[in-house]
mmCIF file of the N, C-alpha and C atoms, coordinates in Angstrom:
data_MODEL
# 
_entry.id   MODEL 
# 
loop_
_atom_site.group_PDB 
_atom_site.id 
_atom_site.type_symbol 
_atom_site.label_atom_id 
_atom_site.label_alt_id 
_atom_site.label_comp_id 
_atom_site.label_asym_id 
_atom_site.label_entity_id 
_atom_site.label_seq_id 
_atom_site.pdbx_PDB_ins_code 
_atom_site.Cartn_x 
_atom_site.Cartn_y 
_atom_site.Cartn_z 
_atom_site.occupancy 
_atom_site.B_iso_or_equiv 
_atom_site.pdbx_formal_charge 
_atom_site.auth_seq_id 
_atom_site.auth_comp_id 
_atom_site.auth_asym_id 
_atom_site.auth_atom_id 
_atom_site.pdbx_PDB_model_num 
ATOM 1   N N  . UNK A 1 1  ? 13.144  195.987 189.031 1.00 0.00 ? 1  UNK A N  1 
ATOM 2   C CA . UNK A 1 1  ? 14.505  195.913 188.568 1.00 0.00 ? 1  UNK A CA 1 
ATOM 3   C C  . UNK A 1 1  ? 15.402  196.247 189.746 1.00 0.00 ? 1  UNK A C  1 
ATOM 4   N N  . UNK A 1 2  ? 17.109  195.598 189.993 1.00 0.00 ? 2  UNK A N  1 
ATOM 5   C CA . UNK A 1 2  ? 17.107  195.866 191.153 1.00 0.00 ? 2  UNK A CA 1 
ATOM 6   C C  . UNK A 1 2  ? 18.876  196.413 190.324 1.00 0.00 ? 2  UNK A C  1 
ATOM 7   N N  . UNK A 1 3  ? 19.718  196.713 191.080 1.00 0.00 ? 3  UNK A N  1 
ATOM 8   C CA . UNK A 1 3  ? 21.011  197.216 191.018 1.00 0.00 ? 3  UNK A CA 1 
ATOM 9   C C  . UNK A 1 3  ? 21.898  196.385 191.389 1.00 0.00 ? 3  UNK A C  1 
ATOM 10  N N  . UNK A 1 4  ? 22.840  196.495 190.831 1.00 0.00 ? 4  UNK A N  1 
ATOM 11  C CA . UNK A 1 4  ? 24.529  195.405 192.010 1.00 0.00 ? 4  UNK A CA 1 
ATOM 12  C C  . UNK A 1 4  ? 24.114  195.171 193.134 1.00 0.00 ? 4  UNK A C  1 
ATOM 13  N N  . UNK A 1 5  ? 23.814  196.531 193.779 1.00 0.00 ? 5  UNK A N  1 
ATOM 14  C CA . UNK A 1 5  ? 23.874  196.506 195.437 1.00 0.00 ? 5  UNK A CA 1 
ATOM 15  C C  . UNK A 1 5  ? 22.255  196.282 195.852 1.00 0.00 ? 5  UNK A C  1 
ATOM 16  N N  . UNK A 1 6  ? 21.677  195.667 195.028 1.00 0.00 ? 6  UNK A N  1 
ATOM 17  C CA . UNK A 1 6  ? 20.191  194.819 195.115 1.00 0.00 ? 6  UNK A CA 1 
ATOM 18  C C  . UNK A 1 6  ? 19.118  195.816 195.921 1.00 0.00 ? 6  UNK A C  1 
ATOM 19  N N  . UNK A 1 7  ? 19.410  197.247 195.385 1.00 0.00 ? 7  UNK A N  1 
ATOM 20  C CA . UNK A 1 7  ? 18.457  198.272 195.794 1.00 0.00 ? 7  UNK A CA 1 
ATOM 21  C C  . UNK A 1 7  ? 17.378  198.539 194.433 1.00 0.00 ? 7  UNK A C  1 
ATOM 22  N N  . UNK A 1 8  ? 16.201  198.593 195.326 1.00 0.00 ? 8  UNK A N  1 
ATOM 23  C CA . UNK A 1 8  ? 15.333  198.391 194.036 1.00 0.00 ? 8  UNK A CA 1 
ATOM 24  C C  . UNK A 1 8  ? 15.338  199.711 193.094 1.00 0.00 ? 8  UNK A C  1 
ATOM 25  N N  . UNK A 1 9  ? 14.680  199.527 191.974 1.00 0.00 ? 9  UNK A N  1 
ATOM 26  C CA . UNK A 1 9  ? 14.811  200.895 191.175 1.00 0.00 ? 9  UNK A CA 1 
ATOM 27  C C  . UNK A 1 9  ? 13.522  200.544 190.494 1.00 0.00 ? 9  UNK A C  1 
ATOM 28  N N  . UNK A 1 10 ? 12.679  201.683 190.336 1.00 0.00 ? 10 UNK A N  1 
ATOM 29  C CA . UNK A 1 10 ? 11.151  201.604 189.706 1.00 0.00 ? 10 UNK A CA 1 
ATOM 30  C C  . UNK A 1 10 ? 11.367  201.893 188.393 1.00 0.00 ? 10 UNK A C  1 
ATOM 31  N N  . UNK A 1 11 ? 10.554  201.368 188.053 1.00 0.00 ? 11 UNK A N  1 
ATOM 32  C CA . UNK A 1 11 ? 10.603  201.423 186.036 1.00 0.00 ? 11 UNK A CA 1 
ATOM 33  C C  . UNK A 1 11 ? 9.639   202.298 185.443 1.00 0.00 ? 11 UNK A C  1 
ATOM 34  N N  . UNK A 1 12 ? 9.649   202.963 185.063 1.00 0.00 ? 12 UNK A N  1 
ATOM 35  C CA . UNK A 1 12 ? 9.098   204.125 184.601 1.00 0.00 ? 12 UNK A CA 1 
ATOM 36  C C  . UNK A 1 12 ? 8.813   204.032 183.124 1.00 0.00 ? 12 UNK A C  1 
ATOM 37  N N  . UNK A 1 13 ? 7.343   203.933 182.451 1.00 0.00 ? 13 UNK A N  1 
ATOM 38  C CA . UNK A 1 13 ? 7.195   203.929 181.110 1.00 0.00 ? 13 UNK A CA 1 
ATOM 39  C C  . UNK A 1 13 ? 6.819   202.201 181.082 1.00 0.00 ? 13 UNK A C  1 
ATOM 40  N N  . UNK A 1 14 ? 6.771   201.372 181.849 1.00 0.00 ? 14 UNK A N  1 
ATOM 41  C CA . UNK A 1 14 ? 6.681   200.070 181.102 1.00 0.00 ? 14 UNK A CA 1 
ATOM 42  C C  . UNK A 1 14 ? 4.997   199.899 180.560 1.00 0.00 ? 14 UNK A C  1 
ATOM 43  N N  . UNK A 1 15 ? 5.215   198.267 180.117 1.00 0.00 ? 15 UNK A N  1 
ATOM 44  C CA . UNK A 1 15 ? 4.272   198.252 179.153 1.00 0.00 ? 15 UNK A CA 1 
ATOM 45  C C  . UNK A 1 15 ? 2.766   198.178 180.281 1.00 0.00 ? 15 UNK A C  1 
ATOM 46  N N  . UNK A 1 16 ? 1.830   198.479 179.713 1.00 0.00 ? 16 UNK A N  1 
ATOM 47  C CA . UNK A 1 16 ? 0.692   198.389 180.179 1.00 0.00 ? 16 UNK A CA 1 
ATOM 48  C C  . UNK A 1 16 ? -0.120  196.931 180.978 1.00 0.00 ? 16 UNK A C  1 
ATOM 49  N N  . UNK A 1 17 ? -0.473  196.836 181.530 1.00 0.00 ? 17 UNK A N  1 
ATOM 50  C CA . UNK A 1 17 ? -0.819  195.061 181.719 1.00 0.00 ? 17 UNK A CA 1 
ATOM 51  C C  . UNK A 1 17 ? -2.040  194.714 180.812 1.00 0.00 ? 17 UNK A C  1 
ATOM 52  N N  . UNK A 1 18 ? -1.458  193.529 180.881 1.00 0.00 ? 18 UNK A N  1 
ATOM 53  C CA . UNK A 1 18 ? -2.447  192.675 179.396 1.00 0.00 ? 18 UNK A CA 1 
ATOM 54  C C  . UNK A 1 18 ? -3.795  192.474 180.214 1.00 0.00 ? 18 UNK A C  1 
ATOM 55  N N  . UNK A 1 19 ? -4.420  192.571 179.661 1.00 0.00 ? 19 UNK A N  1 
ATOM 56  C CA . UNK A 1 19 ? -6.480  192.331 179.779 1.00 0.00 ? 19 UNK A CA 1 
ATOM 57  C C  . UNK A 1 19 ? -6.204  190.952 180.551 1.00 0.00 ? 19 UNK A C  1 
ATOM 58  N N  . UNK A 1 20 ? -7.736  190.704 181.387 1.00 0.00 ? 20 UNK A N  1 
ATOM 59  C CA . UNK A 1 20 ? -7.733  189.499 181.984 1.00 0.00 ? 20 UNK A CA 1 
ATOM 60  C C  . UNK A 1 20 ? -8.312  188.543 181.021 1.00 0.00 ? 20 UNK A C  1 
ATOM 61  N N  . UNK A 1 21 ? -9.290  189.243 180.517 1.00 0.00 ? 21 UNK A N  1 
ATOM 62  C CA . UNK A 1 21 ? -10.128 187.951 179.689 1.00 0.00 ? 21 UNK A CA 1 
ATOM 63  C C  . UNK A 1 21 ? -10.187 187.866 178.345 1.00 0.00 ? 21 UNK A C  1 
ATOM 64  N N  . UNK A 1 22 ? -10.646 186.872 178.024 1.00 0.00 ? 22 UNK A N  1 
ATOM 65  C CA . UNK A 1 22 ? -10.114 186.002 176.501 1.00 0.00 ? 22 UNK A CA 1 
ATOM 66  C C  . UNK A 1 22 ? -10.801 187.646 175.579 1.00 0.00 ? 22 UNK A C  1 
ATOM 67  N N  . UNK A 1 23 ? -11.505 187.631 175.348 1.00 0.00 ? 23 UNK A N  1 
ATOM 68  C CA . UNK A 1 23 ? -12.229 188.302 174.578 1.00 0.00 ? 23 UNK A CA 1 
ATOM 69  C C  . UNK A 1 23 ? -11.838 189.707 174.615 1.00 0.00 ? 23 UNK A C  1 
ATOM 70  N N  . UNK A 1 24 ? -11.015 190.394 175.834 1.00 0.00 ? 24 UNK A N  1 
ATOM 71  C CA . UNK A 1 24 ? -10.578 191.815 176.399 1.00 0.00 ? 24 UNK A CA 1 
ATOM 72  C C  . UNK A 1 24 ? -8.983  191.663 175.427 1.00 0.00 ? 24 UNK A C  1 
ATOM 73  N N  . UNK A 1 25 ? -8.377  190.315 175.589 1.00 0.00 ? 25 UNK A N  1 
ATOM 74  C CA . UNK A 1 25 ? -7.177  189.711 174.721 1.00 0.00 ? 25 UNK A CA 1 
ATOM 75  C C  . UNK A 1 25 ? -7.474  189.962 173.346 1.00 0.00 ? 25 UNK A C  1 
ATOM 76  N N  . UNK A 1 26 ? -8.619  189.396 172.650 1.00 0.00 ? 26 UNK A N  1 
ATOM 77  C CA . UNK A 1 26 ? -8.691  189.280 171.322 1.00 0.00 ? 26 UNK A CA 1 
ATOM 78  C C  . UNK A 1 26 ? -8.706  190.733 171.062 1.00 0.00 ? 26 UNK A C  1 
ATOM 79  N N  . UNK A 1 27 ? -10.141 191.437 171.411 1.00 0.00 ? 27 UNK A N  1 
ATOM 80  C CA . UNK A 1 27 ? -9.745  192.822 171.090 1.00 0.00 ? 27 UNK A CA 1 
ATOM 81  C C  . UNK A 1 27 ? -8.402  193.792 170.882 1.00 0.00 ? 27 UNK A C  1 
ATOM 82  N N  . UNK A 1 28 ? -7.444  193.587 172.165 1.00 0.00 ? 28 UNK A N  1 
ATOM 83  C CA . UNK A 1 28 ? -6.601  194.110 172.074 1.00 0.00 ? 28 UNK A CA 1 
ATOM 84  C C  . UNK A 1 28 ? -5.374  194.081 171.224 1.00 0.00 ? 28 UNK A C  1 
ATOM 85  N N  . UNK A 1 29 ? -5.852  192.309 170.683 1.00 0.00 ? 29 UNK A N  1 
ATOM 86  C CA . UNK A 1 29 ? -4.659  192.193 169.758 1.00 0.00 ? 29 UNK A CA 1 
ATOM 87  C C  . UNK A 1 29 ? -5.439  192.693 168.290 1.00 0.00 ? 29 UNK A C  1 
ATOM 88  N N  . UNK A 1 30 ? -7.188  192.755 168.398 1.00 0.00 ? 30 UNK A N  1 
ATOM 89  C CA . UNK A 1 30 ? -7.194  193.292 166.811 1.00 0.00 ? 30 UNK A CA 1 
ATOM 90  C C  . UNK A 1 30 ? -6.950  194.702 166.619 1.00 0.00 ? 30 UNK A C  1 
ATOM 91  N N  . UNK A 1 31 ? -7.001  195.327 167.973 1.00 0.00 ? 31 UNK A N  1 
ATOM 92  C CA . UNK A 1 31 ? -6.682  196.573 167.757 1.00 0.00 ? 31 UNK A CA 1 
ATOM 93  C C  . UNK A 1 31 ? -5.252  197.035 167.563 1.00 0.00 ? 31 UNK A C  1 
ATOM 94  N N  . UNK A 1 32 ? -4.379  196.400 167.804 1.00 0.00 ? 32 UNK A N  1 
ATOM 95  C CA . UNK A 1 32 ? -2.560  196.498 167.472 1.00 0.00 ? 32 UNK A CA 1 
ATOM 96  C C  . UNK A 1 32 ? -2.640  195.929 165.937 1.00 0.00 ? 32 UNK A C  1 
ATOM 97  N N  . UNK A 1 33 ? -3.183  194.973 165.672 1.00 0.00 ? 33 UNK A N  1 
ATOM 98  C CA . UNK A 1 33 ? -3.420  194.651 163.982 1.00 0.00 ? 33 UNK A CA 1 
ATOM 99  C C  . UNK A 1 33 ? -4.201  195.650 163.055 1.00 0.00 ? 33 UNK A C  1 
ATOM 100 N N  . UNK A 1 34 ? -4.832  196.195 163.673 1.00 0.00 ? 34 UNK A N  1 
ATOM 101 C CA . UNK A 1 34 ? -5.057  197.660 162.611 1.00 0.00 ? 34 UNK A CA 1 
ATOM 102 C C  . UNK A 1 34 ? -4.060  198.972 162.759 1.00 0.00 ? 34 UNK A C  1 
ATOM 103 N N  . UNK A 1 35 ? -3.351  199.234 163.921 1.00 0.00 ? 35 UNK A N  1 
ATOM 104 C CA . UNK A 1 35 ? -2.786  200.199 164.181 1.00 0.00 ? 35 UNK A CA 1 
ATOM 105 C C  . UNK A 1 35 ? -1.341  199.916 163.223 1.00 0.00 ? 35 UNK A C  1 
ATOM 106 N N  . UNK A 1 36 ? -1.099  198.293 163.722 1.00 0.00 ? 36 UNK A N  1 
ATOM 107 C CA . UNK A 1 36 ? 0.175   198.067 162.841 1.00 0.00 ? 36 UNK A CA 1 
ATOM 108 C C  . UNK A 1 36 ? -0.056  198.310 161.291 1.00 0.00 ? 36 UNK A C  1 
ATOM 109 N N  . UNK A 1 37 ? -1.070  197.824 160.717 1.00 0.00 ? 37 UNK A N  1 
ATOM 110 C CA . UNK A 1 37 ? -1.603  197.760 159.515 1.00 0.00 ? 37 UNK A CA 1 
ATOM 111 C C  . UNK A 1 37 ? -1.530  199.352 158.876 1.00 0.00 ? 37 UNK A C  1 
ATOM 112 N N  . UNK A 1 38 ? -1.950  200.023 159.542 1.00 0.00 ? 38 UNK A N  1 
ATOM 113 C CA . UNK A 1 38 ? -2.380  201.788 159.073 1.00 0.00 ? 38 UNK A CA 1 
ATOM 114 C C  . UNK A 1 38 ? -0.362  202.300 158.875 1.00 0.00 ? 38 UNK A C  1 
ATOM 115 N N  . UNK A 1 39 ? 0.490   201.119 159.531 1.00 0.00 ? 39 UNK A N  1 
ATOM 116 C CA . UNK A 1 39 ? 1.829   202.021 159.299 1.00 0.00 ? 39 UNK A CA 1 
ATOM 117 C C  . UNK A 1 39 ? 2.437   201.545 158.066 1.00 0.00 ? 39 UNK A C  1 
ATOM 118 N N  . UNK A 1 40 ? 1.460   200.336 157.121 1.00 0.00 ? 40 UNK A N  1 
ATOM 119 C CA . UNK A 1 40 ? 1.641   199.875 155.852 1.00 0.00 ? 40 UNK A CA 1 
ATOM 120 C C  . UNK A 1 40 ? 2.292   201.178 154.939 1.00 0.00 ? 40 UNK A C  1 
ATOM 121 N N  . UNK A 1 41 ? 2.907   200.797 154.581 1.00 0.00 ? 41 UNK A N  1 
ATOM 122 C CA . UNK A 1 41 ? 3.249   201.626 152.931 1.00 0.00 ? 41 UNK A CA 1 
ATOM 123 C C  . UNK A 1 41 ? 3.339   200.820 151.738 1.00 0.00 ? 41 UNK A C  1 
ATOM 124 N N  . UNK A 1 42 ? 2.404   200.880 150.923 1.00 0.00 ? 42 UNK A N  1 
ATOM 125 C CA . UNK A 1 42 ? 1.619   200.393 150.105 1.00 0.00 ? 42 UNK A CA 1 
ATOM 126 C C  . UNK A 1 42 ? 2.738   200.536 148.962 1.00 0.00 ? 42 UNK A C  1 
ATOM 127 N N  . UNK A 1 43 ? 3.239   200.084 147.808 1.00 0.00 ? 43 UNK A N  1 
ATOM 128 C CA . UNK A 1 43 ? 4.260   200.479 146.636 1.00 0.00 ? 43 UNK A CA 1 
ATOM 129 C C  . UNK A 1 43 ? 3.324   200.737 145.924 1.00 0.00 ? 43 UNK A C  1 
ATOM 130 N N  . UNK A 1 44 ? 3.745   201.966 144.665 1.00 0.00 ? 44 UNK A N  1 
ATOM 131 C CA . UNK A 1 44 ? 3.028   202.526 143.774 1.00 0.00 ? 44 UNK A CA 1 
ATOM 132 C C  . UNK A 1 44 ? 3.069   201.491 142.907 1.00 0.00 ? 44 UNK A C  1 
ATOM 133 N N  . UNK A 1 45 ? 1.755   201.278 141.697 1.00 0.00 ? 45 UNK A N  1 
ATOM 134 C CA . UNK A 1 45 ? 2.203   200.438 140.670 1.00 0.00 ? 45 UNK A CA 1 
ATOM 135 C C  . UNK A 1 45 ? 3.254   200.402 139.695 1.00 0.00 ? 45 UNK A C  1 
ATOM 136 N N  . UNK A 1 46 ? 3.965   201.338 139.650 1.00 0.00 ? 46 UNK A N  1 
ATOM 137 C CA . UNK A 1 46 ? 5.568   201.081 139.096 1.00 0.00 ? 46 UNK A CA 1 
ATOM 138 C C  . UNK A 1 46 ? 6.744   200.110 139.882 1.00 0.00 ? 46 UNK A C  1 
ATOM 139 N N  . UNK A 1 47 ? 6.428   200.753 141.202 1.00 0.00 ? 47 UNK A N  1 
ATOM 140 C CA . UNK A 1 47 ? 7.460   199.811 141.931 1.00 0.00 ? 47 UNK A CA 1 
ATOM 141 C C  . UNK A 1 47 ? 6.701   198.263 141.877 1.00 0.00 ? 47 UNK A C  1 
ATOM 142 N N  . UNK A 1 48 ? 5.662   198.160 141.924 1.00 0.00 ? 48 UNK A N  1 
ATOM 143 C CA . UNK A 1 48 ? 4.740   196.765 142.011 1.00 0.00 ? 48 UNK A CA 1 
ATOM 144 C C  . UNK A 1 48 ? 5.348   196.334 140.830 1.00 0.00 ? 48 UNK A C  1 
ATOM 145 N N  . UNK A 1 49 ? 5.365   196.590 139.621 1.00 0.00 ? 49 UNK A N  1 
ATOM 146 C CA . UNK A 1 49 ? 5.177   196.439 138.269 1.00 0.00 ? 49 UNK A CA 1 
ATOM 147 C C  . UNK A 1 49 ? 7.106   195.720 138.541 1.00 0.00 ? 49 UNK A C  1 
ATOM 148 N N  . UNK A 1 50 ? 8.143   197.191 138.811 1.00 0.00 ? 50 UNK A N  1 
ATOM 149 C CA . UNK A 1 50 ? 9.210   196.626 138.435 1.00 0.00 ? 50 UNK A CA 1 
ATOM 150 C C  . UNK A 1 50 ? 9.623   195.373 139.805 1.00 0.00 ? 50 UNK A C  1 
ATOM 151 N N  . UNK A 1 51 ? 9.387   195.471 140.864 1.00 0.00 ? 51 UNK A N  1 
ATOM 152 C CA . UNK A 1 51 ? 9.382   194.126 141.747 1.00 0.00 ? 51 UNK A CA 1 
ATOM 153 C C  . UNK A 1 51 ? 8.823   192.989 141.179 1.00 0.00 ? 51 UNK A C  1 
ATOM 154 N N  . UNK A 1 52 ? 7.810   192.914 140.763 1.00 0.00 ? 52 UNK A N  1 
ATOM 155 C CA . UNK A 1 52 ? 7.076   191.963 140.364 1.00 0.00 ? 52 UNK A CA 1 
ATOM 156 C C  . UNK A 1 52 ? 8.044   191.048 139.074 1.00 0.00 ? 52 UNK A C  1 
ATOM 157 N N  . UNK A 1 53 ? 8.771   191.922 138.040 1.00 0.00 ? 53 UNK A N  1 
ATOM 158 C CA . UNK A 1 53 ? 9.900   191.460 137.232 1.00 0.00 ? 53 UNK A CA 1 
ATOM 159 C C  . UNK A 1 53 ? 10.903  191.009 137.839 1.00 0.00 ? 53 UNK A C  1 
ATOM 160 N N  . UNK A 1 54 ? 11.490  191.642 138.645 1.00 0.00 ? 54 UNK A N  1 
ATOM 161 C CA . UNK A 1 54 ? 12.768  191.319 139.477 1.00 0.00 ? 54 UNK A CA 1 
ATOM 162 C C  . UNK A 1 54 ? 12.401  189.992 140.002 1.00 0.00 ? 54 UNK A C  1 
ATOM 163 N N  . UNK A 1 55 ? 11.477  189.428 140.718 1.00 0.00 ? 55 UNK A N  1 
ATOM 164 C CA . UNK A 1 55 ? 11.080  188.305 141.432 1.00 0.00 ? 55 UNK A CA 1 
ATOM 165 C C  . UNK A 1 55 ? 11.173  187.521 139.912 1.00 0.00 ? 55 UNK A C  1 
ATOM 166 N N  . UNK A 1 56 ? 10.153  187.623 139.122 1.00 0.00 ? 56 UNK A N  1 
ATOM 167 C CA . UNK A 1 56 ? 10.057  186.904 137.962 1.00 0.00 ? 56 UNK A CA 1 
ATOM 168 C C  . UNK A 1 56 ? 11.595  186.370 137.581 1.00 0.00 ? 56 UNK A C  1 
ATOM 169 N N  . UNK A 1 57 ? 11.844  187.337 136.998 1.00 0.00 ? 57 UNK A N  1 
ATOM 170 C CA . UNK A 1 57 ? 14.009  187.399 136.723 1.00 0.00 ? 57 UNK A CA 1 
ATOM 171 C C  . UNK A 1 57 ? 14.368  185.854 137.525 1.00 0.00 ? 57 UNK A C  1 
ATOM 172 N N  . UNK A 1 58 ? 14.342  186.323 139.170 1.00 0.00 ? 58 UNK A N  1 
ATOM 173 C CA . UNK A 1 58 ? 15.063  185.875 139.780 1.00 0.00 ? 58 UNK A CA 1 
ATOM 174 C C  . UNK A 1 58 ? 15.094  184.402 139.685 1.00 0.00 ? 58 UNK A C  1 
ATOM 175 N N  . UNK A 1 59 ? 13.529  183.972 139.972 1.00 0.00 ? 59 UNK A N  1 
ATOM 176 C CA . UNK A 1 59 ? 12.762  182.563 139.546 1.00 0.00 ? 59 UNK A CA 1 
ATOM 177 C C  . UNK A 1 59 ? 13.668  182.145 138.654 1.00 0.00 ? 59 UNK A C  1 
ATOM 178 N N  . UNK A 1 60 ? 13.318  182.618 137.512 1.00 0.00 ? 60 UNK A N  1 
ATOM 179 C CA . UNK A 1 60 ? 13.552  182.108 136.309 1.00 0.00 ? 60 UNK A CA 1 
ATOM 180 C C  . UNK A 1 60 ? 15.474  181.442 136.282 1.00 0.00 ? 60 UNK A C  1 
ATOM 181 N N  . UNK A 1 61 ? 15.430  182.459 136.562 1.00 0.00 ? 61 UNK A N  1 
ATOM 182 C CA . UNK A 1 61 ? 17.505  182.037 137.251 1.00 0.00 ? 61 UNK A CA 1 
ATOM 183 C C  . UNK A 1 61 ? 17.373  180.926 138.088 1.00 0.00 ? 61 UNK A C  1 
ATOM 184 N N  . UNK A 1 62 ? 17.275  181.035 138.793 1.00 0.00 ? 62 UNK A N  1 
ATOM 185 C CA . UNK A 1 62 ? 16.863  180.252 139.888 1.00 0.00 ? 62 UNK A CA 1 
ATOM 186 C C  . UNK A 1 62 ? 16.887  178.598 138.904 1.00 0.00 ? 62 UNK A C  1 
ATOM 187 N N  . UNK A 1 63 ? 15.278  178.684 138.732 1.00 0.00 ? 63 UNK A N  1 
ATOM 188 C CA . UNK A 1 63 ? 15.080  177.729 137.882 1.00 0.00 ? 63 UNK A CA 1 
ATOM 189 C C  . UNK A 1 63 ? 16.004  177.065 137.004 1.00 0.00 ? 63 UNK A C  1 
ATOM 190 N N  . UNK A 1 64 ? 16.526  177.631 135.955 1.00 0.00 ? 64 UNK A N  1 
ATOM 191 C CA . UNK A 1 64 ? 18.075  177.577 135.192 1.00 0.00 ? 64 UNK A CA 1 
ATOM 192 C C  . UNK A 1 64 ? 18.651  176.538 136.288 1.00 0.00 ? 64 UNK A C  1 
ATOM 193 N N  . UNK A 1 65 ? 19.432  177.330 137.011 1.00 0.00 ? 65 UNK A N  1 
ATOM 194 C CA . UNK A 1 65 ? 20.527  176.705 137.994 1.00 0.00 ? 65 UNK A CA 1 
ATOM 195 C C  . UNK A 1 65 ? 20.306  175.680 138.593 1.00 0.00 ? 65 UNK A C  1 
ATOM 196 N N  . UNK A 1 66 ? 19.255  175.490 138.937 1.00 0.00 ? 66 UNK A N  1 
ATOM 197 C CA . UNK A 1 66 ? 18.611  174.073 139.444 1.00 0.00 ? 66 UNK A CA 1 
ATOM 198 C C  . UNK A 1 66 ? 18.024  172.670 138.485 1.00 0.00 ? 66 UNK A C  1 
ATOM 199 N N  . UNK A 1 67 ? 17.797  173.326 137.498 1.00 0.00 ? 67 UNK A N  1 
ATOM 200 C CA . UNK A 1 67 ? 17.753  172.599 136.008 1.00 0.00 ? 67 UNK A CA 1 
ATOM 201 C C  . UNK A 1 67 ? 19.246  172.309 135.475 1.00 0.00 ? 67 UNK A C  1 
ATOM 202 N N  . UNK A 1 68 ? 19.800  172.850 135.678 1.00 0.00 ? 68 UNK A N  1 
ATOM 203 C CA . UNK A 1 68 ? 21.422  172.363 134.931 1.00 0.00 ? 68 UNK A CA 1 
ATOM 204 C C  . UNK A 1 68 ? 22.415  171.559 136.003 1.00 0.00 ? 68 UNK A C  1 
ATOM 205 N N  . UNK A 1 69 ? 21.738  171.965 137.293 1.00 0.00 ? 69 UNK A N  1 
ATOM 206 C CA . UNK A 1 69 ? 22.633  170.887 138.135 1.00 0.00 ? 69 UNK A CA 1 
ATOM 207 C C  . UNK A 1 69 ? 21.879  169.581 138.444 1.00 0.00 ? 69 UNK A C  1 
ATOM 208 N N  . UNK A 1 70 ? 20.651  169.492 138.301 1.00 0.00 ? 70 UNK A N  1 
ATOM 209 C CA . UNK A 1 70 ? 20.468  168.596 137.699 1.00 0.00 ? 70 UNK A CA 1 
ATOM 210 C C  . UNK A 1 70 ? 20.203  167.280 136.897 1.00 0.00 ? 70 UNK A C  1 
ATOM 211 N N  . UNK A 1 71 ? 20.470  168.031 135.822 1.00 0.00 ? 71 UNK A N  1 
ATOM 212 C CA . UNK A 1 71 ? 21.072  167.566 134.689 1.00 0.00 ? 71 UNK A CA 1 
ATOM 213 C C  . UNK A 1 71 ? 22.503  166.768 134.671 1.00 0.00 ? 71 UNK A C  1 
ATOM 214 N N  . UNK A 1 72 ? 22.968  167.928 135.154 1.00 0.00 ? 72 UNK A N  1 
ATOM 215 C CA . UNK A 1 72 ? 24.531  166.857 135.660 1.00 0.00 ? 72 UNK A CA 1 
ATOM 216 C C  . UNK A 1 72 ? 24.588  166.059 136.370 1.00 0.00 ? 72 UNK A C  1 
ATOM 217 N N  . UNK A 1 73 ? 24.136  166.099 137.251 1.00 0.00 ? 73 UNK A N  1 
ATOM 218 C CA . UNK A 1 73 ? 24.014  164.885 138.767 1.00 0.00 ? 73 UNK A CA 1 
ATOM 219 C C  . UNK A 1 73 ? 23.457  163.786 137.823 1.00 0.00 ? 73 UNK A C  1 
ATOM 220 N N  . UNK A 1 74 ? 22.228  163.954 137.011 1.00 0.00 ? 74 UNK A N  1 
ATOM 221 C CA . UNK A 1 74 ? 21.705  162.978 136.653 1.00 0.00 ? 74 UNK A CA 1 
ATOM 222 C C  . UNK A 1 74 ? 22.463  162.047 135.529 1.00 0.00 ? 74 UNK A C  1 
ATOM 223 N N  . UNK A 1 75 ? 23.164  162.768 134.861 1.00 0.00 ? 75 UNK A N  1 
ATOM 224 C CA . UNK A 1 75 ? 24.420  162.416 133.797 1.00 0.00 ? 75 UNK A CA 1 
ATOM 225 C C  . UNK A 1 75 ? 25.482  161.727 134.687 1.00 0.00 ? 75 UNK A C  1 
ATOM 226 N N  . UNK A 1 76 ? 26.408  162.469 135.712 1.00 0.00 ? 76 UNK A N  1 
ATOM 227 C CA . UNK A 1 76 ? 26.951  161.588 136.516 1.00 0.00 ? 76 UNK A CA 1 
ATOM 228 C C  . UNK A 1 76 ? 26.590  160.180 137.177 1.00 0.00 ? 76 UNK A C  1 
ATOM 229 N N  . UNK A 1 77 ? 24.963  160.325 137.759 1.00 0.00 ? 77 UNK A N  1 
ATOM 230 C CA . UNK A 1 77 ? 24.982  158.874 138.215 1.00 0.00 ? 77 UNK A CA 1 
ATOM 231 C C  . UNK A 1 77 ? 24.916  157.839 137.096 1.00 0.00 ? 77 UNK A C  1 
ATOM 232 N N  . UNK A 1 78 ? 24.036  158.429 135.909 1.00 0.00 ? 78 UNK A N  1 
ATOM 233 C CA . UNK A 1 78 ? 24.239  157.549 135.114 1.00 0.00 ? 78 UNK A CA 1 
ATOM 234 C C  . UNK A 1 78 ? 25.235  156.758 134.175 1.00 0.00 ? 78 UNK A C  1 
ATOM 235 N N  . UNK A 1 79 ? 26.266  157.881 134.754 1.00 0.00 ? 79 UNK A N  1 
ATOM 236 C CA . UNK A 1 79 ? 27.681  156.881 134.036 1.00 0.00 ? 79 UNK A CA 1 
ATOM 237 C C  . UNK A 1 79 ? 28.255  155.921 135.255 1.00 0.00 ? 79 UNK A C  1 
ATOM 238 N N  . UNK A 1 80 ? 28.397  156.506 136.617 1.00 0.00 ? 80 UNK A N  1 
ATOM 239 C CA . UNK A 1 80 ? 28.928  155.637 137.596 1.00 0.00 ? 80 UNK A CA 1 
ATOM 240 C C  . UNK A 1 80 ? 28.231  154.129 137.586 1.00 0.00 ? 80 UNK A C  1 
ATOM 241 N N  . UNK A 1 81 ? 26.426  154.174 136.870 1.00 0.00 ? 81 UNK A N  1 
ATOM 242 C CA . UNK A 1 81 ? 25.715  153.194 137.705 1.00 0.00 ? 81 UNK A CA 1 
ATOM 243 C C  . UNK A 1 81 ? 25.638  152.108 136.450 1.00 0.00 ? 81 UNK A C  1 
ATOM 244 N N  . UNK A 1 82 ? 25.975  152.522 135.384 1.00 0.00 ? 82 UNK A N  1 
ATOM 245 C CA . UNK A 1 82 ? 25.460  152.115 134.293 1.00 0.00 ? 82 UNK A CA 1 
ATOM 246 C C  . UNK A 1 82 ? 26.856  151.427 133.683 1.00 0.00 ? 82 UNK A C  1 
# 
């Protein structure tokens, strides 16, 4: 890294260098996929239970609104075309 006045400055803390070989790679990324994994927080089955409704809910709305428009579009062309 260098400054305005293009004097260098050492970096302190950076990241580690990546493995040379394919297999030194794979490891390293399954080992960040369990570490990431272990910082999971899992929802209790209540929160599962009431998310799981809320999504449902939402669908279902969803659904509605996209069913009634439609409906209309399809009513409209059929008077313009007909």
């Amino acid at each position: 890294m260098t400054t305005q006045a293009g004097d260098e400055v050492a970096v302190t803390g950076g990241a580690t260098p990546a493995p040379r070989g394919p297999a030194r790679r794979l490891a390293l990324f399954y080992r960040q996929v369990v570490a990431e994994l272990r910082k999971v927080v899992y929802p209790s089955r209540d929160e599962l239970i009431r998310y799981t409704g809320v999504v449902l809910a939402f669908v279902v709305v969803v659904i509605a609104y996209v069913s009634l428009v439609d409906y209309g579009l399809r009513a409209l062309v059929l008077r313009v075309f007909t």
